[in-house]
KOLMITI-220002 format. One record per residue (C-alpha): x, y, z; residue number from 1. Coordinates in Angstrom, 1 decimal, m for minus. Layout:
BEGIN
X  Y  Z  NUM .
...
//
This chain:
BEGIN
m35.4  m11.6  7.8  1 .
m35.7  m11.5  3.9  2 .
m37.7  m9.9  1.6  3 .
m37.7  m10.6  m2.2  4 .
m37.2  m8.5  m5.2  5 .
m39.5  m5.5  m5.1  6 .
m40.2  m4.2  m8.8  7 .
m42.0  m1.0  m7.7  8 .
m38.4  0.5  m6.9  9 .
m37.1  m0.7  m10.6  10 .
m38.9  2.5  m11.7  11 .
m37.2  4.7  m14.5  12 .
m37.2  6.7  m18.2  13 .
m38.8  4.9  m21.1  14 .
m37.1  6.4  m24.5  15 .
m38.6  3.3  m26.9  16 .
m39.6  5.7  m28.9  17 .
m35.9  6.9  m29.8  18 .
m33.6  5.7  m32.1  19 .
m31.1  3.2  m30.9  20 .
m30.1  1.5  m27.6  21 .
m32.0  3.1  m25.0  22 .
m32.0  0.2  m22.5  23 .
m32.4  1.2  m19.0  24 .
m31.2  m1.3  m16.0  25 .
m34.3  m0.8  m15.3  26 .
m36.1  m2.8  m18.2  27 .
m33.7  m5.3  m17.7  28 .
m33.6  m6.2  m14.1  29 .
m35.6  m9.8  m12.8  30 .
m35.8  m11.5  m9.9  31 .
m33.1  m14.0  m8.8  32 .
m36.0  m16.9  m8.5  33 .
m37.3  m16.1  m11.7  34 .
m33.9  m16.7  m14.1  35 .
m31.2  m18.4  m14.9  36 .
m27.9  m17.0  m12.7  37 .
m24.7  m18.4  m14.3  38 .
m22.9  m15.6  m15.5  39 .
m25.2  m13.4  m14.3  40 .
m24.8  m10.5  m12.2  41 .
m27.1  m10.2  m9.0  42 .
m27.9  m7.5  m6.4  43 .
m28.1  m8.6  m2.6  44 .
m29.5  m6.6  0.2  45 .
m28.4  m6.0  3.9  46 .
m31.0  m3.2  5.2  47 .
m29.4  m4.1  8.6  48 .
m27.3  m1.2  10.5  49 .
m27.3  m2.8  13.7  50 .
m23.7  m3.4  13.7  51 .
m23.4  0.5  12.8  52 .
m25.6  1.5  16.1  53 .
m23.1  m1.1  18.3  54 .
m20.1  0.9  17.2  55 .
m22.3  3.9  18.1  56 .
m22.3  5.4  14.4  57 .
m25.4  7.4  13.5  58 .
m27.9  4.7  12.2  59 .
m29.8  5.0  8.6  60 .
m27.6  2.7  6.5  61 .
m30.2  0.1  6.9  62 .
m32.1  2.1  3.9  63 .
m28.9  2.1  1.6  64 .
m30.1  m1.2  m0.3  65 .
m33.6  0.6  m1.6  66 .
m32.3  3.8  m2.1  67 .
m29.2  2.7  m4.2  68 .
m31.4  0.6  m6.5  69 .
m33.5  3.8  m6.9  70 .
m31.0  5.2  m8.4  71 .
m29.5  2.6  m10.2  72 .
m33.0  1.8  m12.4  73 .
m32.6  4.9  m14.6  74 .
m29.0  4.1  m15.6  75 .
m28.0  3.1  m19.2  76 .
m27.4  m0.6  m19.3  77 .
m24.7  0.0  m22.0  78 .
m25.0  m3.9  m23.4  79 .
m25.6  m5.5  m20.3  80 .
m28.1  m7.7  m21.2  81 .
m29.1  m9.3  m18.0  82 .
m29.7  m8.6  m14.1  83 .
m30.8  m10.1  m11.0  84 .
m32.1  m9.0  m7.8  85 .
m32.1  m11.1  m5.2  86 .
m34.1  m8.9  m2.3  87 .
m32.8  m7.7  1.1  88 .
m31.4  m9.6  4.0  89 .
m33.2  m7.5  6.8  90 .
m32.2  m7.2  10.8  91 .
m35.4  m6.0  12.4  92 .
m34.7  m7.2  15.6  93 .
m31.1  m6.3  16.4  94 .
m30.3  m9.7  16.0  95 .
m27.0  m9.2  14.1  96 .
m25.8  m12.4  13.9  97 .
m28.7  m14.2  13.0  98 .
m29.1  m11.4  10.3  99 .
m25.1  m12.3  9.0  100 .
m25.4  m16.0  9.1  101 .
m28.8  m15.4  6.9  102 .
m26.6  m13.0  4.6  103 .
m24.1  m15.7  4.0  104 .
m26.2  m18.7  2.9  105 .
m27.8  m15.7  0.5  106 .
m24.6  m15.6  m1.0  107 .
m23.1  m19.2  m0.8  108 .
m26.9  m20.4  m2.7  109 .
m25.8  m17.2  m5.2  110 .
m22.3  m18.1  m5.9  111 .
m23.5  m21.7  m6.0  112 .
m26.1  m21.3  m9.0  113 .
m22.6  m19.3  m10.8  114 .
m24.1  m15.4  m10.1  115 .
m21.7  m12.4  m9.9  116 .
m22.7  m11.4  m6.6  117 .
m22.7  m7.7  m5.5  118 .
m24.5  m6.6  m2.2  119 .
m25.4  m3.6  m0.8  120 .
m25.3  m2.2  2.3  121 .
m26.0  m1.7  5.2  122 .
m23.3  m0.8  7.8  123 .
m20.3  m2.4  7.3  124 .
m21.2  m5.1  9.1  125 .
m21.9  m7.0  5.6  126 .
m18.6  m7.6  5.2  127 .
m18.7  m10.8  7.6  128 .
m21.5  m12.0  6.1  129 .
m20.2  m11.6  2.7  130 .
m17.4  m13.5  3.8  131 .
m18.6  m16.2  5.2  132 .
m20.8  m16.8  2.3  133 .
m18.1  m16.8  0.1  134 .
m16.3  m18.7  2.3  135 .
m18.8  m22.0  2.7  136 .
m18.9  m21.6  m1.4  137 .
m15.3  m21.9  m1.4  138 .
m15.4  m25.4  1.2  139 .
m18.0  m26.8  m1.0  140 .
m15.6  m25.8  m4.4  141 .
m12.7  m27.3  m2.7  142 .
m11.3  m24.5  m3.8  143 .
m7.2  m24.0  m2.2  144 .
m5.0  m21.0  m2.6  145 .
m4.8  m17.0  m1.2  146 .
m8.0  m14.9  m0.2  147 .
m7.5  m11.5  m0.6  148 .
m9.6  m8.7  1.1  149 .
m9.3  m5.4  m0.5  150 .
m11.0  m2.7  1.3  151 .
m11.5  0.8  0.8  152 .
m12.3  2.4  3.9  153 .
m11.2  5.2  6.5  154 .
m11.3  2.6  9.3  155 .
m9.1  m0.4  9.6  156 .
m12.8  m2.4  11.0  157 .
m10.0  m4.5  13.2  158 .
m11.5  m4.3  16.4  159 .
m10.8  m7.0  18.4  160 .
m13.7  m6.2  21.3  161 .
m17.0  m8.8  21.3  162 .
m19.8  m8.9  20.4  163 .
m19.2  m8.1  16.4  164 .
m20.4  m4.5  15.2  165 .
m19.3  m2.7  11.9  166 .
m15.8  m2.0  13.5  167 .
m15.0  m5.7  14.1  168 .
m16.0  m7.9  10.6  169 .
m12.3  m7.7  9.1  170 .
m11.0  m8.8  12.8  171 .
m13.3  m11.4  12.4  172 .
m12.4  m12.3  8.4  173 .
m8.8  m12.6  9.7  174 .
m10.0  m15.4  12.9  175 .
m12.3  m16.7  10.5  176 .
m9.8  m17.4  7.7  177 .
m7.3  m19.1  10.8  178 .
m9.9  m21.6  11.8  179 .
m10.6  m22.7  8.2  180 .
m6.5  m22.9  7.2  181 .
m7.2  m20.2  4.1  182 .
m4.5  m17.7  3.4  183 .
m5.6  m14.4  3.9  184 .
m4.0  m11.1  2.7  185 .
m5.8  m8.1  4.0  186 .
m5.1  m4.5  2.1  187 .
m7.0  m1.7  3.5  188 .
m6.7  2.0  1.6  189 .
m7.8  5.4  2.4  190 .
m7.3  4.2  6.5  191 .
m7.3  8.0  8.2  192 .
m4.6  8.3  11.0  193 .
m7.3  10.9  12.7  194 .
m10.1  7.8  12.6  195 .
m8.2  4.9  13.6  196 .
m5.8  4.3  17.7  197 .
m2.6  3.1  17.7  198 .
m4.0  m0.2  18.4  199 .
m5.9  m0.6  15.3  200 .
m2.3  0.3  13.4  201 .
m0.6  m2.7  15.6  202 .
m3.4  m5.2  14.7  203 .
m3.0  m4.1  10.9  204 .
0.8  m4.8  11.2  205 .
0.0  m8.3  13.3  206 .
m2.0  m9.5  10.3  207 .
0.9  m8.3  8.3  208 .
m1.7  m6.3  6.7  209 .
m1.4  m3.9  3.2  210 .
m2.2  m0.4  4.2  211 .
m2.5  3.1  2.7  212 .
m3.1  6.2  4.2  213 .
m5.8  8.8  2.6  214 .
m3.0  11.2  2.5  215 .
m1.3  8.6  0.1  216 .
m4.9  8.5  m1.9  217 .
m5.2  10.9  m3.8  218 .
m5.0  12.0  m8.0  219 .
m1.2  12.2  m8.2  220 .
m0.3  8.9  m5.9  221 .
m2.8  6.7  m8.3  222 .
0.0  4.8  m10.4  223 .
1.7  4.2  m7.2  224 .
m1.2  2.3  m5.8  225 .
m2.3  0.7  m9.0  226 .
1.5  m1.0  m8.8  227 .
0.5  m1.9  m5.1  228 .
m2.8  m3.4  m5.8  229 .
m0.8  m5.4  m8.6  230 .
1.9  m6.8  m6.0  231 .
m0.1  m7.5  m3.2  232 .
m2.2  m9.6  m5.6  233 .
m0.2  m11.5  m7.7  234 .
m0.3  m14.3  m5.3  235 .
m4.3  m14.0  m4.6  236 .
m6.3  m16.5  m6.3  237 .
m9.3  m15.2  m5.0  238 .
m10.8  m11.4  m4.1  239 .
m13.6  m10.2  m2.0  240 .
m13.3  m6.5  m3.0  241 .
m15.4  m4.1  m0.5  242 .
m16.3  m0.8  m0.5  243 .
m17.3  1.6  2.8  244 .
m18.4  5.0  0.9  245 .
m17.0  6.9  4.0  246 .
m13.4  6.4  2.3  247 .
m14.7  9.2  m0.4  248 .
m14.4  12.9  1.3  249 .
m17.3  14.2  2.8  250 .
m18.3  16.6  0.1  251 .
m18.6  13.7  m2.1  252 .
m20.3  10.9  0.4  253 .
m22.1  13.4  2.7  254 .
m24.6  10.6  3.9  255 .
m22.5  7.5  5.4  256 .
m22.5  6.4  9.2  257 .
m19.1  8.5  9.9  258 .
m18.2  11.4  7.5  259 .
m14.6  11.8  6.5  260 .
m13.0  15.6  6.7  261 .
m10.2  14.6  4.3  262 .
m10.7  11.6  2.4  263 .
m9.9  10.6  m1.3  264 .
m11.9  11.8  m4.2  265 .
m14.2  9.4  m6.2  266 .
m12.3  9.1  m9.5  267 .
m9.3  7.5  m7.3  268 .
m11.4  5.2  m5.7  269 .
m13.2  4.3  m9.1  270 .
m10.1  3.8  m11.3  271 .
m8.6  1.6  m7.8  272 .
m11.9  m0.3  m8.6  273 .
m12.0  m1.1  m11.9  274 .
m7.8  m2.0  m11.7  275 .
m9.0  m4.6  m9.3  276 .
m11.7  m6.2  m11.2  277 .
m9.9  m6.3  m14.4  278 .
m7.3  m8.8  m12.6  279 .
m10.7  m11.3  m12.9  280 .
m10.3  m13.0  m9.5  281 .
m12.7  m10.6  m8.3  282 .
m15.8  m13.7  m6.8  283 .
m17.9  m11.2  m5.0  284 .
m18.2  m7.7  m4.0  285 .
m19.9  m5.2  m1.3  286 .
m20.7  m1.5  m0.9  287 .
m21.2  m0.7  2.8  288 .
m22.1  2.2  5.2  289 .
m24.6  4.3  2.6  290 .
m26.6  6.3  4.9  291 .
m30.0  8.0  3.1  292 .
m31.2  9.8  5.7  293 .
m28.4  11.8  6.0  294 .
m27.6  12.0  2.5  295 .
m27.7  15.5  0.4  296 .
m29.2  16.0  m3.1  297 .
m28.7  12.1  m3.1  298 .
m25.0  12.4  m3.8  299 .
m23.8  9.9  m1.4  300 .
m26.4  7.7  m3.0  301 .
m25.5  8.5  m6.8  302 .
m22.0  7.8  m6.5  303 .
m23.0  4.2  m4.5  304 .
m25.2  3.2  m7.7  305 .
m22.2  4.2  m9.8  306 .
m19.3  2.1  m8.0  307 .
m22.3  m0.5  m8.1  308 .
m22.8  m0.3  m11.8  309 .
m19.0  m0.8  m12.8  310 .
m19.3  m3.8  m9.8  311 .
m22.0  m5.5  m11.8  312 .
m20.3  m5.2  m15.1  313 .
m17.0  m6.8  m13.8  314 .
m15.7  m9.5  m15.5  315 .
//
């Protein structure tokens, strides 16, 4: 159910020999048990795609975690002088629920010791268990005021249907947040009309939900939704920002769960990112739906470790 930090994948160039700051995440990286976390930011694990195979997708995304940190070893730490890697949450056994409440006590004990938690998945099935970590974090804080859940993704994930899968976890934020009394604002952009029924549209508007359309994604619409993001969270006191990689167009994120045909192109979806974590209410983060075995010259991969990168370095 959890496996800890693994430093043969922390594997990468060596240029001591050069002049100047050639610090490599890499040479950097620890394991959560063996430093101190305030401050600090720390990778989390879910090698689970369970949920993904419920909502018959094409499984894989359980090897996102690894892969990601493969290819996040060799990049330039650029002055960030400290990072933690907390292991994998695994599902072996189908076991999906076990698997998210084991998730979410990860990241309660993380957010708890003052990390800057950013997990990996895994279908998007994290997303609950991100949640609820953040969420029992939050009870023990006494912490009042608005959660806000921005999501990048081509699916709405508001399916209402039982048992959860990775179609379901924002359905379940929304019930969650209800039974708890916390204020919940829900923004979902890139949502394709060609991915998502009529129903999911209806339950986005009964939440009173933020939406945009991938056709309202892209280069020349991006001061338009930088004003959105900045309206829909003036009120938020707190963010759980989460990523699904099958927002970006397929040519970009070949290997995810559910390619998109149109999508939005990554240097949207990375300026969106970075607006959001400059308003500094970002408390923890995910990246969901990476799928290695259907990836191509690890491009789906690559731009996961990127998004990751300016995750970790968030204020």
């Amino acid at each position: 159910m959890r496996t800890m930090f693994d430093a043969s994948v922390w594997q990468g160039r060596d240029d001591t020999g050069e002049r100047g700051d050639v610090t490599r995440l890499f040479q950097i990286v620890q394991s959560a048990d063996a430093t101190t976390l305030s401050g600090v930011p720390a990778l989390l694990g879910f090698a689970c795609d369970a949920g993904v195979v419920r909502n018959h997708g094409r499984a894989g995304a359980a090897q996102g975690p690894r892969e990601i940190r493969r290819a996040l070893a060799n990049v330039p730490a650029h002055g960030l002088s400290a990072l933690a890697d907390a292991g994998d949450v695994t599902c072996d056994d189908g076991d999906l629920e076990r698997a998210q409440t084991a998730l979410a006590e990860c990241v309660c004990e993380l957010l708890d010791a003052g990390a800057r938690p950013v997990l990996l998945g895994g279908g998007h099935e994290v997303a609950f268990g991100t949640h609820q970590g953040l969420r029992q974090h939050w009870q023990k804080q006494g912490w009042g005021g608005r959660l806000a859940v921005v999501n990048f993704d081509a699916h709405f994930d508001l399916r209402t249907s039982r048992p959860g899968n990775s179609g379901t976890p924002f359905d379940q934020i929304a019930e969650d947040c209800a039974a708890h009394g916390i204020d919940l604002t829900y923004c979902c952009l890139g949502v394709s009309r060609l991915s998502n029924t009529p129903a999911l549209f209806d339950r986005a508007d009964a939440l009173h939900a933020h939406y945009v359309e991938d056709t309202d994604m892209q280069e020349r619409h991006l001061d338009a939704r930088m004003a959105d993001l900045d309206a829909w969270l003036a009120d938020a006191d707190h963010v759980y920002l989460t990523i699904d990689m099958d927002v970006l167009a397929a040519a970009v994120a070949p290997g995810v769960s559910a390619p998109a045909a149109y999508g939005i192109t990554l240097p949207v979806l990375e300026a969106l990112v970075q607006h959001v974590c400059a308003t500094g209410k970002v408390r923890v983060a995910d990246i969901a739906e990476t799928n290695p075995e259907y990836d191509q010259d690890r491009r789906t991969v690559r731009v996961a470790a990127r998004l990751a990168y300016h995750l970790l370095r968030r204020s």
